[in-house]
C-alpha positions in Angstrom: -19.5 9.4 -5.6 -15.9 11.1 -4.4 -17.8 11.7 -1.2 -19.4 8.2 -0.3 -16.0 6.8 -0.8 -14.0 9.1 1.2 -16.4 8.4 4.3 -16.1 4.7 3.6 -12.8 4.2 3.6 -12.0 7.2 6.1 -9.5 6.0 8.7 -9.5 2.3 7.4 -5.9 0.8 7.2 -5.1 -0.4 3.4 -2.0 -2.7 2.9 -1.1 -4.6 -0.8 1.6 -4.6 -3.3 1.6 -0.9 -5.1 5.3 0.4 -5.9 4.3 0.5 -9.5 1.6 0.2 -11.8 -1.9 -1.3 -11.2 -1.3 -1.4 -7.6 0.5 2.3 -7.8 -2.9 3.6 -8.8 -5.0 1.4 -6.1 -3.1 2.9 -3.5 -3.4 6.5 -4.5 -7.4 5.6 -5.0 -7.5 4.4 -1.2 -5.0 7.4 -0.5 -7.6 9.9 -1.5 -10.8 8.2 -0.2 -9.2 8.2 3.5 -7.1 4.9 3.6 -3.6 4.8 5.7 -1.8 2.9 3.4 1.3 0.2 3.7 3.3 0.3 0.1 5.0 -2.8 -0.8 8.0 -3.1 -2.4 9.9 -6.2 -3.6 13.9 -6.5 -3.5 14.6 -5.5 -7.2 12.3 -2.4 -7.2 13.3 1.3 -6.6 11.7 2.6 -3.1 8.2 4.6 -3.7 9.7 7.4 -2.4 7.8 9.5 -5.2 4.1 7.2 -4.5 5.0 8.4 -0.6 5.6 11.8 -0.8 2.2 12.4 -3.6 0.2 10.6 -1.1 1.5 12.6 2.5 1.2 16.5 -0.5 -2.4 15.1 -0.6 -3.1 14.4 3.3 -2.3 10.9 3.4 -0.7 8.9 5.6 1.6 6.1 4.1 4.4 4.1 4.9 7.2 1.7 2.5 8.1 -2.1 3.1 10.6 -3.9 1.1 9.1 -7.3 1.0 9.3 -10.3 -1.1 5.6 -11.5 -1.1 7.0 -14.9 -2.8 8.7 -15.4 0.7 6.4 -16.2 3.0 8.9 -15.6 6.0 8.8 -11.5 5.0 4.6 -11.2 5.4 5.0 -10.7 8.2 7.3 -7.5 7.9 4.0 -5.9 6.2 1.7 -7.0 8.8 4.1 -5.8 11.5 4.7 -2.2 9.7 0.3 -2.2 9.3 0.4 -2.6 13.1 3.2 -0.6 14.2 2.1 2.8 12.2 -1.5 2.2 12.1 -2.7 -0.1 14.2 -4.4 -2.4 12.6 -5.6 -3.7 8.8 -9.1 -3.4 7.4 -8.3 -4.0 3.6 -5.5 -6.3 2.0 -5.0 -6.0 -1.3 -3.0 -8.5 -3.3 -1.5 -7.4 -6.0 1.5 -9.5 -6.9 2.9 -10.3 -10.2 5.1 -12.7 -11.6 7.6 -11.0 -14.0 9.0 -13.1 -16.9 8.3 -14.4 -20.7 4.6 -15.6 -21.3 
């Protein structure tokens, strides 16, 4: 239920690839259940600023990294933005995708 998921995920720290799409939605879902959560970003993409502001009009605590996931040099600019405004990282989504022809 709503409820069992809001007390299990209650003060847990999410971080994962969600500007848009798939990962969009699995940070509003760990939004709404009680999640802090880390939005990342890459280079090319317009800042969440829209996914940020829905998820702090519902309660939520969120913050935006620009990060290249395909660089493994700028992980650790999510892990350092997890730490700094949360404290620390219970659940790590990854949620990258390569864009291109099939």
């Amino acid at each position: 239920s709503i409820l069992q998921n809001y007390c299990r995920y209650q003060g847990r720290r999410q971080a994962g690839g969600c500007g848009t799409g798939i990962g969009r939605a699995i940070a509003l879902a760990y939004a709404r259940a009680g999640a802090d959560v880390v939005i990342n970003h890459a280079p090319d993409q317009a800042s969440p600023q829209d996914l940020l502001d829905l998820i702090c009009a519902q309660g939520g605590r969120a913050v935006a990294v620009q990060a290249d996931v395909g660089n493994p040099a700028e992980h650790a600019l999510l892990v350092d933005a997890a730490l700094t405004h949360f404290g620390r990282i219970d659940i790590l989504v990854n949620n990258a995708a390569v864009k291109g022809k099939a």
